[in-house]
Structures are given as structure tokens and as C-alpha cells.
OpenMM code with the backbone's topology and positions (N, CA, C; nanometers):
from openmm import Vec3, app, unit

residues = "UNK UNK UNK UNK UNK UNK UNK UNK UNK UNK UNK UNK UNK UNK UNK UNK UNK UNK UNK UNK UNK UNK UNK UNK UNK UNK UNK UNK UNK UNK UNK UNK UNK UNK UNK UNK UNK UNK UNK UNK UNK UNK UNK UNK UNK UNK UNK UNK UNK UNK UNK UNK UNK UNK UNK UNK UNK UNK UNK UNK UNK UNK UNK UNK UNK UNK UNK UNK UNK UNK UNK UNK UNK UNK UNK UNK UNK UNK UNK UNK UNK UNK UNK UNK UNK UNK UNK UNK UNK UNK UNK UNK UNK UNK UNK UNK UNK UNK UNK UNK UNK UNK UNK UNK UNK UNK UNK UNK UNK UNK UNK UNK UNK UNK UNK UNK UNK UNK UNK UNK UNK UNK UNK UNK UNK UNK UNK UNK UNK UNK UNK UNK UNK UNK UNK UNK UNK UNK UNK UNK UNK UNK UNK UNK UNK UNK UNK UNK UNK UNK UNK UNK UNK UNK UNK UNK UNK UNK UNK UNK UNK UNK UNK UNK UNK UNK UNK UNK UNK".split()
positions = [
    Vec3(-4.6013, -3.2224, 17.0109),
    Vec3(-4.4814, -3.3036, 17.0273),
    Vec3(-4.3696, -3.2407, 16.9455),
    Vec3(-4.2892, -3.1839, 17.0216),
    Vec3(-4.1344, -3.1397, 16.9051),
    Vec3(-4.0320, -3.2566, 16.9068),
    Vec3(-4.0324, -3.1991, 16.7985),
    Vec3(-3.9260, -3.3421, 16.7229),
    Vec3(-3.7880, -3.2963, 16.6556),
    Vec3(-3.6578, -3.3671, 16.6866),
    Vec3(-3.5847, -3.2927, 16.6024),
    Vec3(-3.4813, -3.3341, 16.5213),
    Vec3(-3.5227, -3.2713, 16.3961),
    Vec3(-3.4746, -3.3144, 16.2940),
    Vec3(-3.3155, -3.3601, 16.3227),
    Vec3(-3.2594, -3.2512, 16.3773),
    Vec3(-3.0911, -3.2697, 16.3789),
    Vec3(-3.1043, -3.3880, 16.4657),
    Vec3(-3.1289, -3.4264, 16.5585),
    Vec3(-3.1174, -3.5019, 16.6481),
    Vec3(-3.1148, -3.6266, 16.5501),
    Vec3(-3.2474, -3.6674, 16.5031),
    Vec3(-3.2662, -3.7944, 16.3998),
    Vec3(-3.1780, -3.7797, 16.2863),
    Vec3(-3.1649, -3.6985, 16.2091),
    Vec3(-3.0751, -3.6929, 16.0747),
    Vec3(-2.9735, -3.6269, 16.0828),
    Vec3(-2.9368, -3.5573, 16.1661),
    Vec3(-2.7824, -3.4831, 16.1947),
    Vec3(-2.7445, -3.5918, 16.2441),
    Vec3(-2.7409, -3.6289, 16.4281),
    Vec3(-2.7027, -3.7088, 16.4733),
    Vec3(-2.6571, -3.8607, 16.4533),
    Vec3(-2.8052, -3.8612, 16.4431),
    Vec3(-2.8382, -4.0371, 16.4437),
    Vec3(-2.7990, -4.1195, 16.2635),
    Vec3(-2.8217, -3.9769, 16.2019),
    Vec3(-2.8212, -4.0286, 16.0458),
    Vec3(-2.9184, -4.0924, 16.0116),
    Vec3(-3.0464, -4.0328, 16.0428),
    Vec3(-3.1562, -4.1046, 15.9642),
    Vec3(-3.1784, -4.0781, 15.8171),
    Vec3(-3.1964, -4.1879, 15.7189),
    Vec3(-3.2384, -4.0770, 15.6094),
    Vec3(-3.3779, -4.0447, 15.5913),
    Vec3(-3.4146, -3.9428, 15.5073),
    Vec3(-3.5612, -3.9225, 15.4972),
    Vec3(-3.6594, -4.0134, 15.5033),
    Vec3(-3.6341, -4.0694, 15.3730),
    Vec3(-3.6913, -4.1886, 15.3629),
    Vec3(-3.7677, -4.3089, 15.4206),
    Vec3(-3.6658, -4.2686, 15.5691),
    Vec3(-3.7271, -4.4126, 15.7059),
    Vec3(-3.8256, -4.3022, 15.7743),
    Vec3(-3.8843, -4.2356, 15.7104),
    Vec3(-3.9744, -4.1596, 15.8345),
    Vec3(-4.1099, -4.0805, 15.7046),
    Vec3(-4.0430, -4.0834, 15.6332),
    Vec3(-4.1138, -3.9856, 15.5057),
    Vec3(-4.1695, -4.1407, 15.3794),
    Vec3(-4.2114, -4.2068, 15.4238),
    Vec3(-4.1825, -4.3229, 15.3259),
    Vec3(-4.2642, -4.2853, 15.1834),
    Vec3(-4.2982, -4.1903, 15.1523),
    Vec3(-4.4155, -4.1819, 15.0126),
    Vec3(-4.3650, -4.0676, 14.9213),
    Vec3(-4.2257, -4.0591, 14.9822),
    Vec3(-4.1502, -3.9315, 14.9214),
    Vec3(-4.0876, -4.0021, 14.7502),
    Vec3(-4.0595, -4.0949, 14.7526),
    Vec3(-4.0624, -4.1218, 14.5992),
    Vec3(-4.1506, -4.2090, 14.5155),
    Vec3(-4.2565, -4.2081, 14.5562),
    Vec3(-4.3608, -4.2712, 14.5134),
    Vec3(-4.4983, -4.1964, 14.4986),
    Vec3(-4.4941, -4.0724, 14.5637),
    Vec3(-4.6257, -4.0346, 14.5849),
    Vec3(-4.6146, -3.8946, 14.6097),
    Vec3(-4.7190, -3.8165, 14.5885),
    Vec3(-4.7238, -3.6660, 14.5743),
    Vec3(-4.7244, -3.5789, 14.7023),
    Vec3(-4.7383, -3.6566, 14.8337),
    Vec3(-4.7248, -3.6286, 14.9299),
    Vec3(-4.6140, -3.7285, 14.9982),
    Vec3(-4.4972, -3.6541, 15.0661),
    Vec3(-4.4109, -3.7369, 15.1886),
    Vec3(-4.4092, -3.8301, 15.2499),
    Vec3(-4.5282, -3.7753, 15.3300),
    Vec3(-4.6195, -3.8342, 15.4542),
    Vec3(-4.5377, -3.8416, 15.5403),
    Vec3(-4.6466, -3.8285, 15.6881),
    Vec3(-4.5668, -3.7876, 15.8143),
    Vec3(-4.5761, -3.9669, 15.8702),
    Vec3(-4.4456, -3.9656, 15.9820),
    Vec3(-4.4387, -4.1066, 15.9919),
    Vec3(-4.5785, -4.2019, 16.0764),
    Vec3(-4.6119, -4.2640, 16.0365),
    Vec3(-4.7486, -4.3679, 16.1462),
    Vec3(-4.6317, -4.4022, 16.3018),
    Vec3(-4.7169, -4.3412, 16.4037),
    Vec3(-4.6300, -4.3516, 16.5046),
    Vec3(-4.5622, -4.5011, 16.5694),
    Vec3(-4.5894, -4.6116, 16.4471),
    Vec3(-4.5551, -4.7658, 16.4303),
    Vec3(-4.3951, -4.7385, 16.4268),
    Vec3(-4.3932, -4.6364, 16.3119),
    Vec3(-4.2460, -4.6171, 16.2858),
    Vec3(-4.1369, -4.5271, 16.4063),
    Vec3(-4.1939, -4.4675, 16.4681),
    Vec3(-4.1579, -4.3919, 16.5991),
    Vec3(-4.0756, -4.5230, 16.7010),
    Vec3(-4.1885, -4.5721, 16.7237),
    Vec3(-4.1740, -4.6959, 16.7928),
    Vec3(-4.0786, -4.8205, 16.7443),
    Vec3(-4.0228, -4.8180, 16.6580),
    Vec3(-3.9329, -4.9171, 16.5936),
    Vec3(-3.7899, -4.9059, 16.6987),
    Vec3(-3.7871, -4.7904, 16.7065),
    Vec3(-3.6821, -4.7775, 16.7754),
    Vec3(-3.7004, -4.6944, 16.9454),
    Vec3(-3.7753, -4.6860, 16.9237),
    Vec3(-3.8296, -4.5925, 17.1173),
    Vec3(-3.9086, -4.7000, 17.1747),
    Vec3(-3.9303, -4.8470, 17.1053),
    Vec3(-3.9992, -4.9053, 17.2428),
    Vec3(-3.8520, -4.9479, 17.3138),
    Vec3(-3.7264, -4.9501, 17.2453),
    Vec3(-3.5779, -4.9716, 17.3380),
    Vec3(-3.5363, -4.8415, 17.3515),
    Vec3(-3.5247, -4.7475, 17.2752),
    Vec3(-3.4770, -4.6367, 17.3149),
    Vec3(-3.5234, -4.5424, 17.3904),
    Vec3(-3.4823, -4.5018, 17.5140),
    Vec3(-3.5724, -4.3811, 17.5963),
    Vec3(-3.6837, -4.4695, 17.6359),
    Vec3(-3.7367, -4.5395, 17.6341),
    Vec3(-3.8245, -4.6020, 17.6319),
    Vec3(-3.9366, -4.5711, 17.7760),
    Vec3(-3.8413, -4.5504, 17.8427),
    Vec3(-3.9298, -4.4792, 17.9739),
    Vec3(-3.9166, -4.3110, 18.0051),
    Vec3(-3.8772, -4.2746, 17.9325),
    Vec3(-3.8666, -4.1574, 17.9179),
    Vec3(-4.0083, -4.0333, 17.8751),
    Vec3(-4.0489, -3.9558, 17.9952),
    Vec3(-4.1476, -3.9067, 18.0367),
    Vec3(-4.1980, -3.8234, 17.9034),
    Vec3(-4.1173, -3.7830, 17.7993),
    Vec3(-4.1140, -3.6769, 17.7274),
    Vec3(-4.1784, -3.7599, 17.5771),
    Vec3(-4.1949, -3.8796, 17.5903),
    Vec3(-4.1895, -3.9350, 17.4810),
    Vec3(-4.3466, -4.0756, 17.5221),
    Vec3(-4.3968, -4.0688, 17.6530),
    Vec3(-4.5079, -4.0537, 17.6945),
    Vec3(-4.6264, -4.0835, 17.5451),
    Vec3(-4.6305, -3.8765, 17.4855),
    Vec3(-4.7428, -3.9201, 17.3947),
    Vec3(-4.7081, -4.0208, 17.2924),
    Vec3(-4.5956, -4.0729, 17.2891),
    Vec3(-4.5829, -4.1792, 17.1745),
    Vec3(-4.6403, -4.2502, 17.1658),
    Vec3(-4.5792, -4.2976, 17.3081),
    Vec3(-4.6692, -4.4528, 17.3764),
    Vec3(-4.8008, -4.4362, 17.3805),
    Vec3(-4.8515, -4.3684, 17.3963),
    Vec3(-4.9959, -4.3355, 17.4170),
    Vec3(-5.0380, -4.3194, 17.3171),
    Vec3(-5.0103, -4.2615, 17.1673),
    Vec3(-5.0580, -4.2856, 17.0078),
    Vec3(-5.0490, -4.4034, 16.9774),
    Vec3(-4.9156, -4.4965, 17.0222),
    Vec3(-4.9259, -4.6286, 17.0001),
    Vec3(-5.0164, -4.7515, 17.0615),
    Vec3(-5.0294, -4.7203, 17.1678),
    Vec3(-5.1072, -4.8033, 17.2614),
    Vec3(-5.2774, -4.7799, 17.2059),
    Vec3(-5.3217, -4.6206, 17.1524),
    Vec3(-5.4268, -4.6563, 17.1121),
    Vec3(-5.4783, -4.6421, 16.9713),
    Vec3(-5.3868, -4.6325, 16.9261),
    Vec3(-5.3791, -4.6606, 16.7680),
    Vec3(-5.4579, -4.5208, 16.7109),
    Vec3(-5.4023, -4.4277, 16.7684),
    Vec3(-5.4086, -4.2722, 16.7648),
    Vec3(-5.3440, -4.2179, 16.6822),
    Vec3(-5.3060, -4.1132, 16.5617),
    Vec3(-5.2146, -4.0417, 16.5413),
    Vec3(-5.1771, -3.9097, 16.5778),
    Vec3(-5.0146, -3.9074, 16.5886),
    Vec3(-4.9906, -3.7730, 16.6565),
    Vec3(-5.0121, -3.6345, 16.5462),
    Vec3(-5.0810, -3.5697, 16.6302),
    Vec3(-5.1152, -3.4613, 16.5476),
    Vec3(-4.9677, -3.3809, 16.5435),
    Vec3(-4.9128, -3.3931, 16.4308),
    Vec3(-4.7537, -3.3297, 16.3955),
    Vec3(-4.8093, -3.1572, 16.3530),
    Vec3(-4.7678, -3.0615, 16.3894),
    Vec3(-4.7690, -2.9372, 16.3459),
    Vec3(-4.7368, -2.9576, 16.2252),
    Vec3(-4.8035, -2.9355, 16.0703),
    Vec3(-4.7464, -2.8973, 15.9498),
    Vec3(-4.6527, -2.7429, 15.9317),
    Vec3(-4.5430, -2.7525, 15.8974),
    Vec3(-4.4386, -2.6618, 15.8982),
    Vec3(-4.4205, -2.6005, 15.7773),
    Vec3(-4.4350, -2.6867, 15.6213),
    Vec3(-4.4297, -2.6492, 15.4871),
    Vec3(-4.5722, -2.6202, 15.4544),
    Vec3(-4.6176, -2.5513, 15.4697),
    Vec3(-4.7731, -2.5138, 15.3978),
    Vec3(-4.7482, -2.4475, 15.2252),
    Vec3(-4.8496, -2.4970, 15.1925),
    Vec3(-4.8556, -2.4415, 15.0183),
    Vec3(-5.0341, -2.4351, 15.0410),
    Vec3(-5.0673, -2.3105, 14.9203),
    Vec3(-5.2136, -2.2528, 14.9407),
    Vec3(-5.2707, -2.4064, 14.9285),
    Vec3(-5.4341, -2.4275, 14.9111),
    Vec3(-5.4725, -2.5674, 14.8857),
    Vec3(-5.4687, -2.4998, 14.6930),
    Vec3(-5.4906, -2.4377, 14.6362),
    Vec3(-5.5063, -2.4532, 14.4785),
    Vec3(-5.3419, -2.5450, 14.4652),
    Vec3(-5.2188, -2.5094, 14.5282),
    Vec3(-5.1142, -2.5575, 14.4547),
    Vec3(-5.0947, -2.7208, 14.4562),
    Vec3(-5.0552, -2.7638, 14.3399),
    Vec3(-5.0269, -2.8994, 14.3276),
    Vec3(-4.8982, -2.9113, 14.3230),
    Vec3(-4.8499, -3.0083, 14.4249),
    Vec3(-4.7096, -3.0453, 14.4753),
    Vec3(-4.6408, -3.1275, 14.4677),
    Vec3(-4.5676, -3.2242, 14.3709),
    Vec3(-4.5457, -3.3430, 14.3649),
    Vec3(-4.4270, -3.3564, 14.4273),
    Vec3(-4.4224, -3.4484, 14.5444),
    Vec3(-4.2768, -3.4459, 14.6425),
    Vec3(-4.2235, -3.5929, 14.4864),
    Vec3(-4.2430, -3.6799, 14.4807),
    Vec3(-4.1847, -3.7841, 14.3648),
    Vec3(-4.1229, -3.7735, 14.2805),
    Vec3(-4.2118, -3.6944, 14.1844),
    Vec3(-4.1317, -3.5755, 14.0706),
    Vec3(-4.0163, -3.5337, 14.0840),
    Vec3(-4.0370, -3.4533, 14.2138),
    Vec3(-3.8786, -3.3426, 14.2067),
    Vec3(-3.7859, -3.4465, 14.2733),
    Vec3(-3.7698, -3.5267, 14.3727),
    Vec3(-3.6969, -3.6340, 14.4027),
    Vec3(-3.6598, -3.6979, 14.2886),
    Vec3(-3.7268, -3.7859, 14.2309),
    Vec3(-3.6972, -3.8937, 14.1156),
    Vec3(-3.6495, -3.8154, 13.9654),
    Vec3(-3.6044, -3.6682, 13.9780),
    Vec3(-3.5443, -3.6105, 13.8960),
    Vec3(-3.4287, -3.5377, 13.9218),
    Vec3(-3.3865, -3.5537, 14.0634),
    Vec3(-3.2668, -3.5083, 14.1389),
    Vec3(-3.2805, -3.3894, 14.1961),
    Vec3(-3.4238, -3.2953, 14.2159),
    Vec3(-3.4162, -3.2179, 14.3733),
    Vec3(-3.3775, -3.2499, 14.4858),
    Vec3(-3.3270, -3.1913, 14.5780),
    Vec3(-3.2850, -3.2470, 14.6688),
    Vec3(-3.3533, -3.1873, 14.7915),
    Vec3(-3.3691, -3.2896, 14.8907),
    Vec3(-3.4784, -3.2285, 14.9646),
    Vec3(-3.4418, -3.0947, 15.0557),
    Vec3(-3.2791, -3.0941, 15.0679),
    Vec3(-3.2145, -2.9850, 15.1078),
    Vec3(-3.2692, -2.8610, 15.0610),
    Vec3(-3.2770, -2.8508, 14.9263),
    Vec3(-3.2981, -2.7594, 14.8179),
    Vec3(-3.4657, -2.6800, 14.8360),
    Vec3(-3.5565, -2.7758, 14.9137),
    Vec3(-3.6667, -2.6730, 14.9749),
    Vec3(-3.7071, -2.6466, 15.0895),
    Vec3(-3.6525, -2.7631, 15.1981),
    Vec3(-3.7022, -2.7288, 15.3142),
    Vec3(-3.5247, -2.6993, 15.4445),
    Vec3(-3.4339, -2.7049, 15.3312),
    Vec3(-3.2950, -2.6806, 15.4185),
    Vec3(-3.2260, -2.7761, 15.4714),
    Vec3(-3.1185, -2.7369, 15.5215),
    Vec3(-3.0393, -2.8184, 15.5796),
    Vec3(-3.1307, -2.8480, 15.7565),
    Vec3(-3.2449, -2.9518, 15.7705),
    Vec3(-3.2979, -2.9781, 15.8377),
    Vec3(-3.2137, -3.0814, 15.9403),
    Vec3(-3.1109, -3.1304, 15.8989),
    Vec3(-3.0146, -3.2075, 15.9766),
    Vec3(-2.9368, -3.1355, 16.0508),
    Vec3(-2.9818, -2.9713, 16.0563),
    Vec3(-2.9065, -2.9028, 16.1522),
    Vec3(-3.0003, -2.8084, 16.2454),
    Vec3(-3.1574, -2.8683, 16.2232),
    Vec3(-3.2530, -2.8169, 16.2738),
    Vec3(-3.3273, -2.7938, 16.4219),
    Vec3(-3.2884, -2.8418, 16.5208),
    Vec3(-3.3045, -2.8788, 16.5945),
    Vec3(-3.4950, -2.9026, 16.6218),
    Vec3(-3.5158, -2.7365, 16.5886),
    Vec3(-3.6483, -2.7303, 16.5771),
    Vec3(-3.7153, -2.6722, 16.4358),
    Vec3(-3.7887, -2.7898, 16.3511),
    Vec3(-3.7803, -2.7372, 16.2000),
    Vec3(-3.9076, -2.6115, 16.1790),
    Vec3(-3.8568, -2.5705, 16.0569),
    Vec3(-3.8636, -2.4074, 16.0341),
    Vec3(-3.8464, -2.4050, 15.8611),
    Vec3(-3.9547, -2.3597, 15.8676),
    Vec3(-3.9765, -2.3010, 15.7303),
    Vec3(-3.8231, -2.2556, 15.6332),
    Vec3(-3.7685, -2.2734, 15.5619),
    Vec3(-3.5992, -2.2661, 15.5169),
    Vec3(-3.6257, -2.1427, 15.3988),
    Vec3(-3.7075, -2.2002, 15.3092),
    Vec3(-3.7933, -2.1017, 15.1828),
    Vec3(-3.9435, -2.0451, 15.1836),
    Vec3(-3.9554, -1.9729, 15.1049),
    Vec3(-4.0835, -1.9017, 15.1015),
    Vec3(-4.1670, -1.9730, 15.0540),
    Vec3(-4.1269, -2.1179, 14.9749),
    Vec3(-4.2532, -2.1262, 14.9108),
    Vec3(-4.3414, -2.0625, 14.8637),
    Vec3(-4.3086, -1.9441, 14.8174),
    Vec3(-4.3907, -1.8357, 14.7429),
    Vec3(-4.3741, -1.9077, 14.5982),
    Vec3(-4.4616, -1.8257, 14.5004),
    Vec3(-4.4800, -1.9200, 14.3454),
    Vec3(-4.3506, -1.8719, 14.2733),
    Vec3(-4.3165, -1.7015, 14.3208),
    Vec3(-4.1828, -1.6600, 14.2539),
    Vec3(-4.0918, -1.7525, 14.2942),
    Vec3(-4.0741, -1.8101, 14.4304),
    Vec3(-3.9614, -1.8524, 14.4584),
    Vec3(-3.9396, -1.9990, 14.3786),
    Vec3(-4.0548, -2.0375, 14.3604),
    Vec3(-4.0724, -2.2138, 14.2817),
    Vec3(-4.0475, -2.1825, 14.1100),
    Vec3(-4.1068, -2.0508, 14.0664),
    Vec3(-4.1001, -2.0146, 13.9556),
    Vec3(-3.9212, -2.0105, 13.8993),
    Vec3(-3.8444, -1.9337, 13.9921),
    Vec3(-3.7223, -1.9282, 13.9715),
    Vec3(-3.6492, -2.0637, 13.9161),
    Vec3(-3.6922, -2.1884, 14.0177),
    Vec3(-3.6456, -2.2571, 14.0127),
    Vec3(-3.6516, -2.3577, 13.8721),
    Vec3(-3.8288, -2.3430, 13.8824),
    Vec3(-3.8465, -2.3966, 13.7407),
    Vec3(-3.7906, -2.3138, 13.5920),
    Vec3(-3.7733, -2.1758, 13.5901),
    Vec3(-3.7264, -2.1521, 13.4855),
    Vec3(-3.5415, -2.2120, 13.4858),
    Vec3(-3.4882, -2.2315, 13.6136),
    Vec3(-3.3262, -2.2692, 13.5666),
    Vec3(-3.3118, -2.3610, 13.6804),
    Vec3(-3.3994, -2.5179, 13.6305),
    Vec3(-3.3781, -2.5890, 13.7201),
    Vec3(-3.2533, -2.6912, 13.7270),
    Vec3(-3.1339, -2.6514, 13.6326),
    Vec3(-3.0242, -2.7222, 13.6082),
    Vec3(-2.9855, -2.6669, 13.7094),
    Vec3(-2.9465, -2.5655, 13.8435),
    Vec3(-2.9339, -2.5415, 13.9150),
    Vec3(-2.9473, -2.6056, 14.0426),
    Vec3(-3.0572, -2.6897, 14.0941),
    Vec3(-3.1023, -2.7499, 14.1522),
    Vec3(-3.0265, -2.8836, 14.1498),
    Vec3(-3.0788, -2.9525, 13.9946),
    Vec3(-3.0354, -3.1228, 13.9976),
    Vec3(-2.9037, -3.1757, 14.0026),
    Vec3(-2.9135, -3.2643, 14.1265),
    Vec3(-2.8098, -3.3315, 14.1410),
    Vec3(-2.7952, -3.4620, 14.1271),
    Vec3(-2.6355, -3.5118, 14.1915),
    Vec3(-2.6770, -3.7036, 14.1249),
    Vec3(-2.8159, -3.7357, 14.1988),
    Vec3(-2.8638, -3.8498, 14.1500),
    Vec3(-2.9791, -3.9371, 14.2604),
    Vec3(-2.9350, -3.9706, 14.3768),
    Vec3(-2.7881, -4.0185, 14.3793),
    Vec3(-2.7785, -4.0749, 14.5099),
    Vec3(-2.7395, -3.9714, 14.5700),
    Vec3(-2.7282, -3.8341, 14.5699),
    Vec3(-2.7398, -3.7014, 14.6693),
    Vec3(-2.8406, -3.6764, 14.7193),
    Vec3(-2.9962, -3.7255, 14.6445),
    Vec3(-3.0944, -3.6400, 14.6536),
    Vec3(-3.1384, -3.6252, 14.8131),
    Vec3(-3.0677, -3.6893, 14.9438),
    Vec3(-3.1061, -3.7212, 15.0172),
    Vec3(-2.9979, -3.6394, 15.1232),
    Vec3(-2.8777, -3.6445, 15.0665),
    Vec3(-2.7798, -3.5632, 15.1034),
    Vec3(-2.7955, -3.4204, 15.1600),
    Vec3(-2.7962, -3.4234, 15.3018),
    Vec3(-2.8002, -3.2842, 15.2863),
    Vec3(-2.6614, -3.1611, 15.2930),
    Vec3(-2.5879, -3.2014, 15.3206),
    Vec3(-2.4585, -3.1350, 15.3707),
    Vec3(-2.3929, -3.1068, 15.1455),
    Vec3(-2.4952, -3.1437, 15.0848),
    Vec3(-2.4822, -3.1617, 14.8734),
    Vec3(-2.4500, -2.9982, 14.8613),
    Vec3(-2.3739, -2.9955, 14.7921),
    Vec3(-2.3722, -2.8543, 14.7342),
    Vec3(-2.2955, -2.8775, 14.6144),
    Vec3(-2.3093, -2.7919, 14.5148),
    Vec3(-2.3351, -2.8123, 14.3658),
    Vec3(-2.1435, -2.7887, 14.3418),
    Vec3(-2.0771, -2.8187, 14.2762),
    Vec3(-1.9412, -2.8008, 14.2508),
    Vec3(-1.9619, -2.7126, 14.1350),
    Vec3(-1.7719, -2.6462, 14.0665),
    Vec3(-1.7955, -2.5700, 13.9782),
    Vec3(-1.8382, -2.6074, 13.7959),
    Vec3(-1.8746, -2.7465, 13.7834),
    Vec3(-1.9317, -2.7757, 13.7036),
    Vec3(-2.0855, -2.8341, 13.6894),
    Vec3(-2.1408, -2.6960, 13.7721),
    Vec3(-2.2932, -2.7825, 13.8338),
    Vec3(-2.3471, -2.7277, 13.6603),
    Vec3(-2.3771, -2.6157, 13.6125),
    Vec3(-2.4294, -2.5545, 13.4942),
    Vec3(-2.4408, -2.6809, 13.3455),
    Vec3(-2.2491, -2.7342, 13.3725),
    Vec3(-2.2468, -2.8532, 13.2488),
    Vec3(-2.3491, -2.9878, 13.2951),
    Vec3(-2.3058, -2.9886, 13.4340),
    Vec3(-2.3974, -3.1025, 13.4964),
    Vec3(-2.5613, -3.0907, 13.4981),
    Vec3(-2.5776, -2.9781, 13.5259),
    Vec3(-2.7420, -2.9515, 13.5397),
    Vec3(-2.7910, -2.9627, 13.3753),
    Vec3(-2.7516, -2.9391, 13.3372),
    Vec3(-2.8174, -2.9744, 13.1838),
    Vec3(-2.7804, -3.0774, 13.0930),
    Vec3(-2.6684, -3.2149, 13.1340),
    Vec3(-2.6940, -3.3516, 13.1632),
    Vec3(-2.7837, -3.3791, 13.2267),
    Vec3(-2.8110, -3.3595, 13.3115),
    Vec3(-2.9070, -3.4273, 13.3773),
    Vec3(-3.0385, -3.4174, 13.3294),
    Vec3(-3.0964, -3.2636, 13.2855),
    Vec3(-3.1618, -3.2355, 13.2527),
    Vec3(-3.2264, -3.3048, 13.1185),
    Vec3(-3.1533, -3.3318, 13.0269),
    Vec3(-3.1566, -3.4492, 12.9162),
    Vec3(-3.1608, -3.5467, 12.9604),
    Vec3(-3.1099, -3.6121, 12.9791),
    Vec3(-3.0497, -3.7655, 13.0780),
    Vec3(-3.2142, -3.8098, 13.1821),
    Vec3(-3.2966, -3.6771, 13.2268),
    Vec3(-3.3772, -3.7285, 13.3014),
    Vec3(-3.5163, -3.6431, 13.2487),
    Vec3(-3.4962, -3.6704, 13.1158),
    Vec3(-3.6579, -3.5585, 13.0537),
    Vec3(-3.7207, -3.4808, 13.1381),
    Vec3(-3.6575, -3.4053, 13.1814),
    Vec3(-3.7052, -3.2750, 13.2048),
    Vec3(-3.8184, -3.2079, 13.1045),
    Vec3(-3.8998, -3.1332, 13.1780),
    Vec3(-4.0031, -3.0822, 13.0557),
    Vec3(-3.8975, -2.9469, 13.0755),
    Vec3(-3.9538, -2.9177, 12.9202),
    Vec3(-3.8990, -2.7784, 12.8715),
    Vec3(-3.9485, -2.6261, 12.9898),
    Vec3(-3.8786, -2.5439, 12.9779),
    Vec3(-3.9114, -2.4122, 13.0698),
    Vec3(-4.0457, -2.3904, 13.0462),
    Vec3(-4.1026, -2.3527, 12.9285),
    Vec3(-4.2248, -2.3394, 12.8591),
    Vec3(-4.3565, -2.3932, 12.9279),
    Vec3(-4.3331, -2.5355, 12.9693),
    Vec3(-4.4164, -2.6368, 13.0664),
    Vec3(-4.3898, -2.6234, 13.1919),
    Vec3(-4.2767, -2.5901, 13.2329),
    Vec3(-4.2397, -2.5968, 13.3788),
    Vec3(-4.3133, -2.4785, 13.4640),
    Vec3(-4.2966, -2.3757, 13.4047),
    Vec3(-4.3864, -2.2382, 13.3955),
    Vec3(-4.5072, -2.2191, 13.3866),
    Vec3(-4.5550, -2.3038, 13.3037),
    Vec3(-4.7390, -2.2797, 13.2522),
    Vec3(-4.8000, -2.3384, 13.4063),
    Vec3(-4.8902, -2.2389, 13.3786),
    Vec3(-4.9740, -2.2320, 13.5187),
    Vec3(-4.9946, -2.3841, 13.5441),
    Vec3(-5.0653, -2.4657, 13.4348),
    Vec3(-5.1518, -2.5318, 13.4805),
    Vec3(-5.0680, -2.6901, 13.5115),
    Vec3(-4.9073, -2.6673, 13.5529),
    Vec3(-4.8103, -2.7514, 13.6303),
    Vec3(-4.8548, -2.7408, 13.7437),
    Vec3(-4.9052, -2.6681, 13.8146),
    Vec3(-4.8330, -2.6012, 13.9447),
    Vec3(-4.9994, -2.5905, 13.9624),
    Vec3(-5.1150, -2.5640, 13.9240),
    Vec3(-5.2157, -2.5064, 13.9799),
    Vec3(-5.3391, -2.5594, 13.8645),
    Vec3(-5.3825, -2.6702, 13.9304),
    Vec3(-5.4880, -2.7667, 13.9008),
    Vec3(-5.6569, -2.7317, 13.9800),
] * unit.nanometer
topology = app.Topology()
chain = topology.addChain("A")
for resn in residues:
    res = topology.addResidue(resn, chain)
    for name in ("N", "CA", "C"):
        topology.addAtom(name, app.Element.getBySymbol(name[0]), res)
């Protein structure tokens, strides 16, 4: 089933949140229970041929097998909560997905590329109420700001952010 992001969050203005519900609470996102699909497609499209397997996950209390798009090895430990509830922004790893039509890997998710981030993550944090924002981009006092925040929201030191055993449990 392709799904698309721009369509729901470019277009429509969904925020993450109504589809991702465990993104600030829990170490995984989570992909939506096709209950939530249906909130709005048993009126919308509703007979619409393309949207078929919905009805049919819903009707038998099936879930749609969603292609996973962000893969990380299984050793890495990932906390989607963490970096949200400290002002990552979800822009900041998987892209401007509100312009996605069909979503796509944005970063490497390689450990250098996460490593970077954790050694100068005042770079990254923005207000809370951006974290959802995707069109956010940092102004020319992001450096004074990123390290407010960084205090302001106990940040662990570089030292911890770095040590293996954050990242690989």
C-alpha cells in the first residue's frame, strides 16, 4: 500500500502525531492501527478502488503490512521520545516528508551520521512547539539558542551522548 506523506502532511496538514501516536511517549513511533486510517476514509474516498486494502484490514481486523523505510541495525537502541521531548525535530532525521510524495530514506542513519549530531546537538534543538514543524529551520541565533536549550532541557553532556553504551545496548 503507498501512502503519501505530502498528500497527508503537506496537503491535508496532518501532524505526526495523529498517525505516529507513541512518538512522545515511547521508544518506538508506531505505524498507525488501520482504525486510524479509517477515521477519516470510511467518508473520504470511501469507495475508492485504491484504498480497497484498507477496508479489507479493517473489516478483518488485519494489519497492513506498511514497508519499513527507516531501518537501524537490530543492536541500535532508538528512542523516538527522547529526541522529540528534547526538541529534535522529526524533520531533522527522516526530512521534509511533507513534500514526499513517496517516503524515502532523507539520512544515512549511519552511527557517524547520529554521532555528529550527538557531539553538537545544539544544532539540531529547536522550540517544542516546532518539533513537529517541518518547513523549521534554525535562524541566525540557533548556536546561542541551541545551548539554552541545551541547559534549559538537561541534555547529557557530549561525553554520554557518545559513549557507546547510549546508542548500543
Amino acid at each position: 500500500m503507498q501512502f503519501s506523506h505530502k498528500h497527508h502532511v503537506g496537503d491535508d496538514g496532518i501532524d505526526c502525531r495523529y498517525c505516529h501516536t507513541g512518538v512522545e511517549t515511547s521508544a518506538t513511533a508506531g505505524v498507525p492501527a488501520t482504525k486510524t486510517c479509517m477515521t477519516c476514509h470510511s467518508v473520504l474516498f470511501n469507495d475508492s478502488g485504491y484504498l480497497e486494502p484498507v477496508r479489507e484490514s479493517y473489516r478483518t481486523d488485519t494489519s497492513i503490512a506498511w514497508v519499513k523505510v527507516h531501518r537501524l541495525a537490530d543492536y541500535v537502541y532508538f528512542n523516538h521520545s527522547i529526541h522529540v521531548n528534547k526538541g529534535v525535530g522529526c524533520s531533522s532525521c527522516h526530512g521534509r516528508v511533507d513534500q514526499m510524495p513517496l517516503l524515502f530514506q532523507a539520512n544515512s542513519l549511519l552511527m557517524e551520521w547520529c554521532l555528529d549530531c550527538h557531539r553538537d546537538p545544539e544544532k539540531a534543538l529547536r522550540p517544542l512547539d516546532k518539533v513537529y514543524d517541518m518547513a523549521w529551520t534554525p535562524g541566525a541565533n540557533q548556536a546561542e539558542l541551541g545551548k539554552k536549550y541545551h541547559a534549559e532541557r538537561n541534555i547529557r553532556s557530549t561525553a554520554e551522548l557518545i559513549s557507546c553504551s547510549t546508542c548500543h545496548r
